[in-house]
SEKOLGU-752977 format. One record per residue (C-alpha): residue number from 1; x, y, z. Coordinates in steps of 0.5 Angstrom, whole numbers, plus 500, padded with zeros to 3 digits. Example, Ala and Ser with C-alpha at 12.3 -4.5 7.8 and 13.67 -1.06 7.14 Angstrom:
<atoms>
atom n->1 px->525 py->491 pz->516
atom n->2 px->527 py->498 pz->514
</atoms>
This chain:
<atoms>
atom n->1 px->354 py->472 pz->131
atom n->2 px->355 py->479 pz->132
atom n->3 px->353 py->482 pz->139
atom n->4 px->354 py->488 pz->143
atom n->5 px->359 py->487 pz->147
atom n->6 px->360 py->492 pz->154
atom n->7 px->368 py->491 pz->153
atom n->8 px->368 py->495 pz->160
atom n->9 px->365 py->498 pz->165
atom n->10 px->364 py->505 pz->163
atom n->11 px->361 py->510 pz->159
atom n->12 px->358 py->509 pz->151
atom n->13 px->365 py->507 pz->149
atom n->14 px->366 py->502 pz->152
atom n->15 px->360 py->498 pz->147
atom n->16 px->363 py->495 pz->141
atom n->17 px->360 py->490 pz->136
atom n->18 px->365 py->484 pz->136
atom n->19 px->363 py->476 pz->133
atom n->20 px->362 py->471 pz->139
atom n->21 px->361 py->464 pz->137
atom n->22 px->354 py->462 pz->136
atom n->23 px->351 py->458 pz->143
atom n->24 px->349 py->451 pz->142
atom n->25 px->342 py->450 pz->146
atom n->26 px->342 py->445 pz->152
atom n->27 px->337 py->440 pz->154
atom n->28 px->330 py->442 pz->154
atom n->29 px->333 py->449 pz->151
atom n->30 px->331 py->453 pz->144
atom n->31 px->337 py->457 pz->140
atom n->32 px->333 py->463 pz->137
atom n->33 px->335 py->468 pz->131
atom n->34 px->334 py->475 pz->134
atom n->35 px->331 py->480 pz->130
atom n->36 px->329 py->486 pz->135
atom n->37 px->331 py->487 pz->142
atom n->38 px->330 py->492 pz->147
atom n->39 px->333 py->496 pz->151
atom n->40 px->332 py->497 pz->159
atom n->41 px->334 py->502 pz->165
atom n->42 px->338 py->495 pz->168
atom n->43 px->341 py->494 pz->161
atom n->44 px->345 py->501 pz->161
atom n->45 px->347 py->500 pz->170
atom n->46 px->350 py->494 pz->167
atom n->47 px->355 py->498 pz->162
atom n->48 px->356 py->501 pz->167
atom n->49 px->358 py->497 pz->173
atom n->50 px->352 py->498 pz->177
atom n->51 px->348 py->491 pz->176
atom n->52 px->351 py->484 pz->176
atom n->53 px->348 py->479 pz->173
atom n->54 px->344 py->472 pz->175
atom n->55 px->349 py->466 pz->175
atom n->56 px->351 py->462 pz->169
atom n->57 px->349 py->469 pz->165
atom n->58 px->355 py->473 pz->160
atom n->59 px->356 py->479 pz->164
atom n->60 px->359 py->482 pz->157
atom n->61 px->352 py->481 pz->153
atom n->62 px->346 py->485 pz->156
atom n->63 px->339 py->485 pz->153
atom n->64 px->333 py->482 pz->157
atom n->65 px->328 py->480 pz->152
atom n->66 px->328 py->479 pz->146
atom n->67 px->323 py->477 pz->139
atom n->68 px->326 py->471 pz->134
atom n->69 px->325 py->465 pz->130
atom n->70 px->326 py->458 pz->134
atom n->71 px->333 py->457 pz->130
atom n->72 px->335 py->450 pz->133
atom n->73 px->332 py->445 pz->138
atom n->74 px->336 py->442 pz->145
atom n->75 px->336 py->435 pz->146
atom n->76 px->328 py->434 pz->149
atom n->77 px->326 py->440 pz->146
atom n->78 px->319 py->439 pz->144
atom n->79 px->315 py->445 pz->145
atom n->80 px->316 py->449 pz->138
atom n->81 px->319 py->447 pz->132
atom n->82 px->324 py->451 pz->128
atom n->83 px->322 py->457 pz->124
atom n->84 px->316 py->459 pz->131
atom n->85 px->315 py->466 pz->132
atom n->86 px->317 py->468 pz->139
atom n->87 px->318 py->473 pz->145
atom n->88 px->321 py->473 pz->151
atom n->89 px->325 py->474 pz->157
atom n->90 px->332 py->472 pz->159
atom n->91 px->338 py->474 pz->165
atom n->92 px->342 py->477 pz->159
atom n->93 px->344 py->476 pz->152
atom n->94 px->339 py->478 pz->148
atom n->95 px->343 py->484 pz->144
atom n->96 px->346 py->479 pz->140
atom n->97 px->344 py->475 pz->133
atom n->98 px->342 py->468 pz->136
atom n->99 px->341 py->466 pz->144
atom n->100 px->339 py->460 pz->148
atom n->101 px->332 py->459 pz->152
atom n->102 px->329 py->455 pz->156
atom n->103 px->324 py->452 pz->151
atom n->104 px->318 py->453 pz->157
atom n->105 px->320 py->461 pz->158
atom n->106 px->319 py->463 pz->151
atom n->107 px->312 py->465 pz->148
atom n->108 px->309 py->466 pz->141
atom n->109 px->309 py->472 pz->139
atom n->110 px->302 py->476 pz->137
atom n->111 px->300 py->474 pz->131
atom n->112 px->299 py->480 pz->128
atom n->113 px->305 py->484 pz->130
atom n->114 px->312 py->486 pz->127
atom n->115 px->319 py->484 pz->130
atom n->116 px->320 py->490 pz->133
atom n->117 px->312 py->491 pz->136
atom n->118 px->314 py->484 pz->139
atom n->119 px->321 py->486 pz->143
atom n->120 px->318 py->491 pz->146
atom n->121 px->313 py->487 pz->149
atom n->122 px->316 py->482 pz->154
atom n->123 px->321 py->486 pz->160
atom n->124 px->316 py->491 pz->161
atom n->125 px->309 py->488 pz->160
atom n->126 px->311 py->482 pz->164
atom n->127 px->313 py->486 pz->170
atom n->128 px->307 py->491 pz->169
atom n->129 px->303 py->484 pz->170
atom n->130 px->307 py->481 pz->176
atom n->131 px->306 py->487 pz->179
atom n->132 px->299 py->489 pz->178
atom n->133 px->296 py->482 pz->179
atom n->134 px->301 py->478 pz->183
atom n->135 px->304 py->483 pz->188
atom n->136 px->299 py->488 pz->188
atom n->137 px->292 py->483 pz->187
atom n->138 px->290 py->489 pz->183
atom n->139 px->281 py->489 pz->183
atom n->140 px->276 py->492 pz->179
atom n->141 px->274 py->498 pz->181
atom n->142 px->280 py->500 pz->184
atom n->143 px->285 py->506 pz->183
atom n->144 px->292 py->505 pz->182
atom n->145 px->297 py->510 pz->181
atom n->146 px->303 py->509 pz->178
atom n->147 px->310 py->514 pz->177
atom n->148 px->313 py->515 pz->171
atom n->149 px->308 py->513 pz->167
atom n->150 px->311 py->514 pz->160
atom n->151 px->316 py->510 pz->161
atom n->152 px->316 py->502 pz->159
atom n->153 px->313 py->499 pz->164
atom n->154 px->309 py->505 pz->166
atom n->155 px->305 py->505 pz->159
atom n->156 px->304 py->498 pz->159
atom n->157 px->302 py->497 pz->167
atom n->158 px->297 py->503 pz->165
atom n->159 px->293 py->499 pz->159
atom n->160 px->293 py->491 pz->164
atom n->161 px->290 py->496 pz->170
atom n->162 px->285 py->499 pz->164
atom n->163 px->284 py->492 pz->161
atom n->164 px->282 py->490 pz->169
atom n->165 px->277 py->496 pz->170
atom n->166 px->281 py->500 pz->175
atom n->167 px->282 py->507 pz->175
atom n->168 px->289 py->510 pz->174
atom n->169 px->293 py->517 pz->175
atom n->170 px->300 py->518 pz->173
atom n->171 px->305 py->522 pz->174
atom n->172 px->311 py->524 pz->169
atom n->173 px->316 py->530 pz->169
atom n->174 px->313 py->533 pz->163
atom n->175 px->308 py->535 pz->160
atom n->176 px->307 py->532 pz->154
atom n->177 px->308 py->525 pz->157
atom n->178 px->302 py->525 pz->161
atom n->179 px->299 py->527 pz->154
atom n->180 px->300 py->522 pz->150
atom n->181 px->299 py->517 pz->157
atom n->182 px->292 py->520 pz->156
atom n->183 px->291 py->518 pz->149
atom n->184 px->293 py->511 pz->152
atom n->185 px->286 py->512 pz->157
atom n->186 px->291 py->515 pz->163
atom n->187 px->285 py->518 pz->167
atom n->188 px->289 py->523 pz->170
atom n->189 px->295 py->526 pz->170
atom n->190 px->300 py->529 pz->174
atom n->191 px->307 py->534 pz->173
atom n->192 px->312 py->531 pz->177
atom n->193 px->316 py->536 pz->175
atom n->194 px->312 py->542 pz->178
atom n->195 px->313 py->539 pz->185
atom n->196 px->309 py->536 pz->191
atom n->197 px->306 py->530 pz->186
atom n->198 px->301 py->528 pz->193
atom n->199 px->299 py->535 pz->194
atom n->200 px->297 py->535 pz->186
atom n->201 px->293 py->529 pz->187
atom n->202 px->289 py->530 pz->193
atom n->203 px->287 py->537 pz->191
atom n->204 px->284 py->534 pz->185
atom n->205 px->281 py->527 pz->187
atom n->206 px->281 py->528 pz->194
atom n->207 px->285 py->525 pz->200
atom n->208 px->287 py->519 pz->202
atom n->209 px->283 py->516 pz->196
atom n->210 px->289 py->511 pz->193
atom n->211 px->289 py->503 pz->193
atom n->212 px->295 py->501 pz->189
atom n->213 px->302 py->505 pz->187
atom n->214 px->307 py->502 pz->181
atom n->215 px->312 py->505 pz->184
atom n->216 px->318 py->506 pz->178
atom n->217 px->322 py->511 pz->181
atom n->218 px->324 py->510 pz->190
atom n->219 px->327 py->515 pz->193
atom n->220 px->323 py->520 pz->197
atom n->221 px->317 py->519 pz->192
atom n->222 px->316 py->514 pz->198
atom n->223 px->313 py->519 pz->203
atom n->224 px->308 py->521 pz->198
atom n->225 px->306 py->515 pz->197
atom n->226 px->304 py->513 pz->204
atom n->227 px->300 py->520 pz->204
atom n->228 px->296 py->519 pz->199
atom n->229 px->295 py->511 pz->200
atom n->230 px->288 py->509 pz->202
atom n->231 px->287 py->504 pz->208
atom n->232 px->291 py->497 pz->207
atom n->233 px->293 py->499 pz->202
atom n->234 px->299 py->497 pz->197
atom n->235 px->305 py->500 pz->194
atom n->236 px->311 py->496 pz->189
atom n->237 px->316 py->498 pz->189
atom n->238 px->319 py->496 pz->182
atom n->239 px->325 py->501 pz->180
atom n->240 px->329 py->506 pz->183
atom n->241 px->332 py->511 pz->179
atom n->242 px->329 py->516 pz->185
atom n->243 px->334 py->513 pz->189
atom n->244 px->335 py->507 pz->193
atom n->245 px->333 py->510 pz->200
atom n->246 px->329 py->515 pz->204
atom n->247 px->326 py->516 pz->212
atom n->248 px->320 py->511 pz->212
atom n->249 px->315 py->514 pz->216
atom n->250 px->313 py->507 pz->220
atom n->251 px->307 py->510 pz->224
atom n->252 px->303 py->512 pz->217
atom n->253 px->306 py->504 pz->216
atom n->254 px->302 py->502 pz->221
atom n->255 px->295 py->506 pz->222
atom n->256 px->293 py->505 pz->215
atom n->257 px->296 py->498 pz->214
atom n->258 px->300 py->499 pz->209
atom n->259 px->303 py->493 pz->205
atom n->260 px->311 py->495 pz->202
atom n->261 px->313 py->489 pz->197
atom n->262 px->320 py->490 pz->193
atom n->263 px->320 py->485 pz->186
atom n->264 px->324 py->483 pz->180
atom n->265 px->325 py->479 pz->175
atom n->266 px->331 py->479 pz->173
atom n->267 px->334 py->474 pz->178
atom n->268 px->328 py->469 pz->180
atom n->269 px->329 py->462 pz->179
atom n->270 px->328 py->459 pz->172
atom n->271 px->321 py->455 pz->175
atom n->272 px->318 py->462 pz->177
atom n->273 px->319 py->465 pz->171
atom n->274 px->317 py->459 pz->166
atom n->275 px->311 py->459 pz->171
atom n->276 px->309 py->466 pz->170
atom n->277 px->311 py->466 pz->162
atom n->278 px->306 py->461 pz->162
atom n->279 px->300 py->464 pz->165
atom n->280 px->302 py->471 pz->162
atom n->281 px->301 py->467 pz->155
atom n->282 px->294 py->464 pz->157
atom n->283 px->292 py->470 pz->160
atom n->284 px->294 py->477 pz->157
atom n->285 px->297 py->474 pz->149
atom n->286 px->290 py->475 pz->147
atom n->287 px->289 py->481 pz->149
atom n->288 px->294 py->484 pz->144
atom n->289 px->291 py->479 pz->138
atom n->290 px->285 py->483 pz->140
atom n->291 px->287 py->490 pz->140
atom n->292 px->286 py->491 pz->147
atom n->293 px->294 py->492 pz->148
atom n->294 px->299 py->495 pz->145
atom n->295 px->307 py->496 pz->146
atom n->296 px->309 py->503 pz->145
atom n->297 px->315 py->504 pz->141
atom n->298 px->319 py->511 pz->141
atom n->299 px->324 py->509 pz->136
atom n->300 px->327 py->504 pz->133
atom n->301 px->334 py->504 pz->132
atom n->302 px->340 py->498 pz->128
atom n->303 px->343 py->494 pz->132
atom n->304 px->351 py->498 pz->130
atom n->305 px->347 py->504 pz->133
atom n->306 px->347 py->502 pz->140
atom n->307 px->351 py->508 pz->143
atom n->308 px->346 py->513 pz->141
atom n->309 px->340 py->508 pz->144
atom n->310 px->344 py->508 pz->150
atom n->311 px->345 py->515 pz->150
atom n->312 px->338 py->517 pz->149
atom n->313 px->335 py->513 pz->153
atom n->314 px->340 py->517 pz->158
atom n->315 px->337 py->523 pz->156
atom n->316 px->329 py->521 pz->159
atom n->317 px->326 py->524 pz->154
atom n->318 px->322 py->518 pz->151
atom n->319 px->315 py->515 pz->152
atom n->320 px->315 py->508 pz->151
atom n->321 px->322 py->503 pz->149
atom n->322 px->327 py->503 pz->145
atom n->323 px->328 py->497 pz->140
atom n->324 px->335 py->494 pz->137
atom n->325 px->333 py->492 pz->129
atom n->326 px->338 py->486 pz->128
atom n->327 px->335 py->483 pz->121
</atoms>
């Protein structure tokens, strides 16, 4: 099979397309036919150097979701049969022609949707969903605010906590992100780039008024944070391209009661994460046959071009994913 291949840590260069052996499926597993795969933030940290990988996964491979057709089955392997449409999430090696999957991980895909609309659905609408219901018990009626809003799971957080009768505020770096965030039903919308987010957002829905914050950036986005939360309320922290420290002001912490929670997905025991592509198939799947959520694709490129995908996802100028065509 061909793969893209990080041949070394570094710079674009370093991703070449090589032939690897097609991977046999073990007990309770699904070999899948990779047609679309998307490209994540940890995907280019891991070209770089900067993300080791689970255990047991090839760190010479990225690629953390995925969309196929069931290929061949594992021994016990009873939940699909060959040639099932489906979807999904793995520690790494999507961005090659065929993978293996614990079968309970998999999910189908949409009826109505093509390979590349599909592949853009599980990395950031799973951890768009764990976040919203599983760390921060999102309620209706409630006002969330999430940071980088245009961004994969930025766009898919927006339309769960929409679909959940919440309120949502945005911020983004450009102006032309928080338009299209608000053809999505973004209520509000702020200019990070102009500086003091906080200051933008207390002046146009009033102090203090805040439940929950998707927080995909860190750094000193933080201080901001604790100032415009409500009392009790609750902030995950799921990336941080911002950076990965800043002071924390504890007595803020305190006095409003505050609740701080760091997740991924990405290293979570293989239960948890069949657990939670189960639930997610239950309970959100349907919501995209309705119409009620869709992925939100910014370009999709051939699986040779992987360089100029990685070099523009650097550039921060997309809204949405980025997805690898591989038929």
């Amino acid at each position: 099979m061909k793969a893209v291949i990080i041949t070394r840590p570094g710079p674009v260069e370093v991703l070449e397309i090589q032939e690897r052996p097609k991977p046999d499926p073990g007990v309770g597993q699904i070999r899948v036919r990779v047609r679309a795969s998307a490209l994540n933030r940890a995907d280019l940290m891991q070209r770089e150097g900067n993300y080791p990988v689970p255990p047991g996964v090839t760190a010479e491979i990225s690629g953390m979701e995925y969309s196929g057709e069931v290929d061949a089955l594992g021994p016990s392997a009873t939940s699909w049969k060959i040639g099932d449409r489906v979807m999904g999430i793995v520690g790494g090696g999507s961005h090659a022609e065929y993978l293996t999957v614990h079968e309970r991980e998999a999910m189908p895909v949409p009826k109505a949707l093509s390979w590349e609309d599909a592949a853009a659905i599980p990395e950031v609408f799973l951890t768009a969903y764990d976040a919203l219901f599983n760390r921060l018990a999102l309620r209706t009626s409630e006002t969330v605010l999430i940071h980088a809003v245009g961004s994969g799971v930025g766009t898919a957080a927006l339309q769960i906590a929409l679909v959940a009768g919440a309120t949502v505020i945005g911020t983004a770096r450009t102006a032309e992100k928080l338009e299209r965030a608000k053809r999505l039903g973004l209520e509000f919308g702020i200019d990070a780039s102009r500086g003091d987010w906080a200051g933008q957002l207390e002046a146009a829905i009033g102090a203090e008024r805040v439940n929950a914050v998707v927080d995909l950036v860190g750094g000193n986005y933080l201080e901001g944070n604790l100032r415009v939360l409500a009392v009790r309320g609750r902030i995950v922290l799921v990336g941080l391209t911002g950076g990965a420290s800043t002071p924390l002001n504890m007595g803020v912490l305190l006095m409003k009661r505050l609740t701080v929670i760091g997740t991924t997905l990405r290293a979570r025991p293989l239960e948890e994460k069949i657990a939670l592509a189960r639930e997610f198939s239950e309970r959100i799947i349907p919501l995209f046959d309705a119409g009620r959520l869709k992925p939100v694709v910014d370009c999709v490129f051939p699986f040779e071009a992987i360089r100029a995908a990685h070099e523009l996802m650097h550039s921060n100028k997309t809204f949405g994913k980025i997805v690898l065509r591989w038929d």
